[in-house]
ZADRENMAR-408788 format. One line per field, with one value per residue (C-alpha): residue number from 0; residue in three letters; x, y, z. Coordinates in pm, whole numbers, padded with zeros to 5 digits. Layout:
% ZADRENMAR-408788
num NUM/...;
residuo ALA/...;
east X/...;
north Y/...;
up Z/...;
END
This chain:
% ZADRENMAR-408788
num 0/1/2/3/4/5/6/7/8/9/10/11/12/13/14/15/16/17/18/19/20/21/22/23/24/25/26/27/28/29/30/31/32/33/34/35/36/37/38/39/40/41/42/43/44/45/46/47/48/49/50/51/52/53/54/55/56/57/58/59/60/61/62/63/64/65/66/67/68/69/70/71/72/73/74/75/76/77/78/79/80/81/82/83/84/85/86/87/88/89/90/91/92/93/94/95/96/97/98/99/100/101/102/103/104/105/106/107/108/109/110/111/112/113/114/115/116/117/118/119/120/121/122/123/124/125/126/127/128/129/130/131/132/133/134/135/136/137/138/139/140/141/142/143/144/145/146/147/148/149/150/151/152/153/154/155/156/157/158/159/160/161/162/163/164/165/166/167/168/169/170/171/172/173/174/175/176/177/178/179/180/181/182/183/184/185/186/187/188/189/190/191/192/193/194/195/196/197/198/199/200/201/202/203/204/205/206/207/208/209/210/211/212/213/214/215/216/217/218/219/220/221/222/223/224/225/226/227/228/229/230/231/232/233/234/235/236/237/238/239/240/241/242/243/244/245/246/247/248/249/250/251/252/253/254/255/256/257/258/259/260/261/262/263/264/265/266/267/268/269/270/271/272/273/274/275/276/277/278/279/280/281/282/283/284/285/286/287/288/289/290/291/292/293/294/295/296/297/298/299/300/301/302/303/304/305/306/307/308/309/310/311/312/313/314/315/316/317/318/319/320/321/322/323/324/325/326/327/328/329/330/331/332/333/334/335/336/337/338/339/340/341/342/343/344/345/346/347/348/349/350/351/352/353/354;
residuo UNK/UNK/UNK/UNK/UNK/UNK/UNK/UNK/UNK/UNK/UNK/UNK/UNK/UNK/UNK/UNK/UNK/UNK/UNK/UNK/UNK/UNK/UNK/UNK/UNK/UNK/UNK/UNK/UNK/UNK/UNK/UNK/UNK/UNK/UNK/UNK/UNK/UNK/UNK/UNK/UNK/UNK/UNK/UNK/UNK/UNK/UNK/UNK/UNK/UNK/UNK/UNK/UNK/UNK/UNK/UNK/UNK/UNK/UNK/UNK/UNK/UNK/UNK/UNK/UNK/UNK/UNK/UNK/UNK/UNK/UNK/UNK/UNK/UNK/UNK/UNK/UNK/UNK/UNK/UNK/UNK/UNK/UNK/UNK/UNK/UNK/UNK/UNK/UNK/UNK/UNK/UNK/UNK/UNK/UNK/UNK/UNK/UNK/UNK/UNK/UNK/UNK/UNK/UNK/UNK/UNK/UNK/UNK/UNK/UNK/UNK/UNK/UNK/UNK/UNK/UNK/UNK/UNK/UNK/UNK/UNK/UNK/UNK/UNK/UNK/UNK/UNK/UNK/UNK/UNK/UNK/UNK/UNK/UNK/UNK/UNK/UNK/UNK/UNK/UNK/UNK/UNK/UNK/UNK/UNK/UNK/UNK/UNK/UNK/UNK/UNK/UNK/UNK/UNK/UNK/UNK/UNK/UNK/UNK/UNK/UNK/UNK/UNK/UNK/UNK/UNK/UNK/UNK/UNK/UNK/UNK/UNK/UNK/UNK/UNK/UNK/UNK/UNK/UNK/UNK/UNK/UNK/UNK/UNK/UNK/UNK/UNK/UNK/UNK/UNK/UNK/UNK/UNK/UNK/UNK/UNK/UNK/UNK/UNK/UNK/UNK/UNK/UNK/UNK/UNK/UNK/UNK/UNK/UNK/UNK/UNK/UNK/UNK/UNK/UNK/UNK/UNK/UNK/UNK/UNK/UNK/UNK/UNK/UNK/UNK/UNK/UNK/UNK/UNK/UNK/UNK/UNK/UNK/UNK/UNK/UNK/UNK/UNK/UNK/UNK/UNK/UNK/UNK/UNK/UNK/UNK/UNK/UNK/UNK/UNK/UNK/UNK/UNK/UNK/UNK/UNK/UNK/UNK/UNK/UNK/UNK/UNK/UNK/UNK/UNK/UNK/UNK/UNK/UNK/UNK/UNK/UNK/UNK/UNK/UNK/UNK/UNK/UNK/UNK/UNK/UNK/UNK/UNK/UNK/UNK/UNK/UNK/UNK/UNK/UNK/UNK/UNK/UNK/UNK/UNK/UNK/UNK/UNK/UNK/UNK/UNK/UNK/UNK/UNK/UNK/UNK/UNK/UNK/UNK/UNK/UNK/UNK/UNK/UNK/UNK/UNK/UNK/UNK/UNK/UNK/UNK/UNK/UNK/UNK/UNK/UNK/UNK/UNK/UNK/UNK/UNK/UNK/UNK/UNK/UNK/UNK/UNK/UNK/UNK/UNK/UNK/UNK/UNK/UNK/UNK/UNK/UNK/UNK/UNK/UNK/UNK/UNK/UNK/UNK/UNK;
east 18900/18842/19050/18957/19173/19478/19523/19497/19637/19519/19794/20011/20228/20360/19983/19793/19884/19886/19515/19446/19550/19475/19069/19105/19296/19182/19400/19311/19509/19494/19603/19718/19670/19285/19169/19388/19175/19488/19401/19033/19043/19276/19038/18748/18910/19090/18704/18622/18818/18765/19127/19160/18920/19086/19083/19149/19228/19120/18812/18527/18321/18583/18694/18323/18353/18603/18465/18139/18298/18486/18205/18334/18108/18248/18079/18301/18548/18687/18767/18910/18909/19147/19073/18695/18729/18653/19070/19174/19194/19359/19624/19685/19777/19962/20210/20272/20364/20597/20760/20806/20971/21190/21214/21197/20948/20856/20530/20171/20007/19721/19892/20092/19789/19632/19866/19703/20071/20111/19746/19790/20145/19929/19657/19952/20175/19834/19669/19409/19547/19743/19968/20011/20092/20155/20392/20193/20072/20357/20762/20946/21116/20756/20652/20939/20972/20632/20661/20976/20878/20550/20673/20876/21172/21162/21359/21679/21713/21872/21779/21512/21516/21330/21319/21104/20978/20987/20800/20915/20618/20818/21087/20982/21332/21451/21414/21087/20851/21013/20999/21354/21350/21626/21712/21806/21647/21457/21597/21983/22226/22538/22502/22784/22835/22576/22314/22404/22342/22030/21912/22032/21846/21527/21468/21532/21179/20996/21091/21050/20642/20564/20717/20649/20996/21334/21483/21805/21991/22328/22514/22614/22943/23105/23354/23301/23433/23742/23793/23902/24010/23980/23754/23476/23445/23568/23293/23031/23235/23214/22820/22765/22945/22737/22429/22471/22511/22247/22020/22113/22053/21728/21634/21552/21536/21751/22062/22325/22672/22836/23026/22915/22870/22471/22543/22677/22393/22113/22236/22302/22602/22773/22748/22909/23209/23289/23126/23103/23074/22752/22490/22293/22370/22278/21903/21898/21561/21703/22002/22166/22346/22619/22488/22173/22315/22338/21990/21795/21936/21922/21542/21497/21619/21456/21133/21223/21392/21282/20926/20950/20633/20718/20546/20673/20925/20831/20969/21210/21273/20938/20718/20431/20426/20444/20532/20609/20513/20644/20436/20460/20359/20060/19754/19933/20216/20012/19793/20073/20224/19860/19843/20233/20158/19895/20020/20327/20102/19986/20368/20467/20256/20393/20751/20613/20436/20728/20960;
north 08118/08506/08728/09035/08840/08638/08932/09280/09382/09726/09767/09723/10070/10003/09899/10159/10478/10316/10162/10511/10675/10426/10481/10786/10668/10320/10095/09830/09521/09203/08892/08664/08332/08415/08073/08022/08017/08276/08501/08519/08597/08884/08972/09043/09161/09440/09484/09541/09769/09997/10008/09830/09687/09340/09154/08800/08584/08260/08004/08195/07850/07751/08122/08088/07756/07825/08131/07932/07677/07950/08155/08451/08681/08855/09167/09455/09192/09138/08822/08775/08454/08536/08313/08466/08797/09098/09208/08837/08943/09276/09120/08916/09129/09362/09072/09025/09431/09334/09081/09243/09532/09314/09102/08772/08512/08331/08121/08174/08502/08340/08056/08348/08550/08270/08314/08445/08558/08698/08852/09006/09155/09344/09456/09653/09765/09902/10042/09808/09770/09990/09682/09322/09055/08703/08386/08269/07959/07983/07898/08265/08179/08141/08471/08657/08572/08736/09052/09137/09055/09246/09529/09804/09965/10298/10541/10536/10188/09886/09640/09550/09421/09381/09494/09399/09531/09350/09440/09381/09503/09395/09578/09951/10058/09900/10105/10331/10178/09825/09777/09760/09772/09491/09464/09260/08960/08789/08928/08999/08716/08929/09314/09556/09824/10016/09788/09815/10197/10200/09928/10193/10477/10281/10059/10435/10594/10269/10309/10696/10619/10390/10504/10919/11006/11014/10717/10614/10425/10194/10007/09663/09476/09272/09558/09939/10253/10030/09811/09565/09598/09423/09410/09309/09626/09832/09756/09863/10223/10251/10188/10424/10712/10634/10564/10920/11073/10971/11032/11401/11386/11240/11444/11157/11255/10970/10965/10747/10617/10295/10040/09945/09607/09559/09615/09980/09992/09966/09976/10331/10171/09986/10266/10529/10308/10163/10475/10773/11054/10842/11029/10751/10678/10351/10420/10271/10176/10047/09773/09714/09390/09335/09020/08778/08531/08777/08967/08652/08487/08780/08795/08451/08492/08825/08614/08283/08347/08687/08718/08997/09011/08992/09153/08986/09096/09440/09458/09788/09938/09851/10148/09975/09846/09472/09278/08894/08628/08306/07979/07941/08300/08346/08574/08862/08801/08875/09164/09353/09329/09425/09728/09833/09785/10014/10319/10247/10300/10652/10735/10590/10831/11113/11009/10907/11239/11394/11272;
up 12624/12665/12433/12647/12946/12720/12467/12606/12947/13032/13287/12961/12986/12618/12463/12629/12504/12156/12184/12314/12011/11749/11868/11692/11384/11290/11078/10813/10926/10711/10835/10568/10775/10868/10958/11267/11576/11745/11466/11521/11886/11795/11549/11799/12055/11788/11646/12065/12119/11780/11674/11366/11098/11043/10702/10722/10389/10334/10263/10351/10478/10693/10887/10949/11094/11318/11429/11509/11720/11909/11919/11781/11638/11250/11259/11123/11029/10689/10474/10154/09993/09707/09405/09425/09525/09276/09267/09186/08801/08862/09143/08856/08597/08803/08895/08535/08532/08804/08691/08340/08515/08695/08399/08577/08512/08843/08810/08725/08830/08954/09117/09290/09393/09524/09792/10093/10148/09808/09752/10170/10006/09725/09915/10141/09813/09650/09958/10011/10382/10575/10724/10745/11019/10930/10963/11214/11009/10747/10711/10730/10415/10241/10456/10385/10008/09945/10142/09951/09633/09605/09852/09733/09921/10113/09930/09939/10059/09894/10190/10468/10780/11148/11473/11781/12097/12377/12698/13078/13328/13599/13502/13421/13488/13179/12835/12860/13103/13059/12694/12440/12129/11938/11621/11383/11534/11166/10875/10838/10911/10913/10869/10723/10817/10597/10717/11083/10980/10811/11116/11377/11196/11113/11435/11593/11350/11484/11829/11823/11643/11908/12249/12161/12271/12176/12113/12260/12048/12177/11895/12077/12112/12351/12363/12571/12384/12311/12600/12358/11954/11660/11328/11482/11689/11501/11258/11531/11565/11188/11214/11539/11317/11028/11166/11329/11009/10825/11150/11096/10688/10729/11048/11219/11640/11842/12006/11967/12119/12087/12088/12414/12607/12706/13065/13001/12784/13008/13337/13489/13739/13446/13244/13516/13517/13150/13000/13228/12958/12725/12617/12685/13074/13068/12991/12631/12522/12160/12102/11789/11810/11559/11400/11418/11634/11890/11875/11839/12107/12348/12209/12330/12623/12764/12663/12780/13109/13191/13133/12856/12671/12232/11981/11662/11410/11276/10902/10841/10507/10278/10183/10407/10757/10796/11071/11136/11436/11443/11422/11813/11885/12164/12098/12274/12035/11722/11918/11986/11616/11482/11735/11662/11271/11289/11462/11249/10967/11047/11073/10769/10574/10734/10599/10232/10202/10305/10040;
END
């Protein structure tokens, strides 16, 4: 199976400019769940290219193995097989300073770190890697549990949470150039209003990072500038105004409006009727759904019924980029979360330096 044809489209209009630009700033990537055959084709086709310099963790003998029967060559690609590798002891003992500082006492430190999920996690907190993309071989409870554990928060937040980009070729009138970004489709069951905020604001930096533009930003509901009443959307107004604010504290470049049905959202017509004075016009390229229920399944279904290409769950609100694929996801699922991690990386310096 070729990874140049099943991974990378070059006609990909969100991909493209990112490969471009990631040729001059390589990223460190490790991939927690190294010895999956998905993985490995990634792998090359990410060391082809000269984007990233992947790290996979695992058994040594048997990444080799399965790179041999796939015929995958490991030059300029990296693995880690934790319990033997040089930072074992020092992983090790710098769980034991986080768990004292937390003052919790979970399990054995080298039980932990021999993780791949755990030791991946420290490598990103201590700037071993510059991001991380995994789940693809574990439960997201298991996935998730590490990441927040060893990763620490972005200032000023108490909570994380995801976004994702999905991409519609055949539809380059949708978003920018076909892709949306949606959020909260992994992490937050039921957001308040704070969180709906901080998702607005921070699914607004991603999208910004990753489509070079400004992002336009519509805070979902079944409900259009009041078409309907009742806690439910007025919970979404509360977000839009908040989300706005802290946009404008934090200087972060998007515009806003809500609470708007999808339709007004992304469809110029709709919007000239139910919301004729929007910034937006109908020409969002990020939705904010009110709950989980609602973004997954719209997630689902732009990939399931409409073609719309995903590129994992990209994690919001850690000091490093992560993101998250799902045990089912295809090679261009876990490409695309490498490639957006990456470019998300050189961003997310930026904004630490800047604090």
């Amino acid at each position: 199976m070729s990874s140049a044809v099943s991974v990378f489209d070059p006609s990909d209009t969100f991909l493209s400019p990112l490969i471009d630009y990631l040729r001059g700033h390589p990223k460190r990537i490790v991939f927690p769940d190294g010895n999956d055959p998905r993985v490995l084709r990634v792998a090359s086709e990410l060391v082809r290219l000269e984007v990233v310099a992947p790290i996979l963790l695992g058994k040594r003998a048997d990444i080799q193995s399965t790179a041999r029967k796939l015929d995958i060559k490991l030059d300029f690609i990296g693995i880690i097989e934790p319990e033997q590798s040089a930072d074992f002891t020092l992983f090790c003992e710098r769980f034991r300073k986080v768990e004292r500082y937390r003052r919790v006492k979970v399990a054995d430190p080298a039980e932990v770190m021999a993780k791949p999920a755990y030791y991946g996690a420290m490598m990103l907190q201590y700037g071993y890697a510059d991001g991380l993309v995994g789940g693809n071989l574990t439960l997201p409870s298991a996935f998730y549990r590490a990441l927040f554990y060893m990763l620490k928060r972005m200032p000023g937040l108490d909570s994380a949470g995801s976004c994702t980009a999905l991409s519609m070729p055949h539809r380059p009138d949708l978003g920018t150039r076909g892709t949306l970004f949606l959020a909260d489709c992994a992490v937050i069951p039921s957001p308040s209003v704070t969180q709906l905020s901080m998702l607005a604001v921070e699914t607004a930096r991603v999208a910004g990072a990753l489509l070079n533009e400004t992002p336009r930003v519509a805070m979902i509901s079944f409900s259009t500038r009041g078409s309907a009443q009742n806690p439910a959307t007025q919970r979404v107004v509360a977000a839009t105004g908040l989300a706005r604010e802290r946009a404008r504290k934090e200087r972060v470049a998007m515009e806003i409006d809500g609470e708007m049905a999808v339709d007004a959202a992304i469809d110029p017509a709709s919007a000239a009727i139910k919301s004729p004075n929007s910034i937006l016009g109908g020409r969002a390229n990020v939705l904010i759904f009110p709950d989980q229920n609602a973004a997954h399944a719209s997630y689902k279904l732009l990939e399931h019924a409409a073609g719309a290409w995903p590129g994992g769950q990209l994690i919001l609100g850690l000091v490093r980029p992560a993101a998250k694929v799902s045990r089912f996801a295809s090679e261009r699922t876990i490409f695309r979360a490498a490639v957006a991690t990456a470019v998300r990386s050189v961003a997310y310096r930026a904004i630490i330096e800047s604090e």
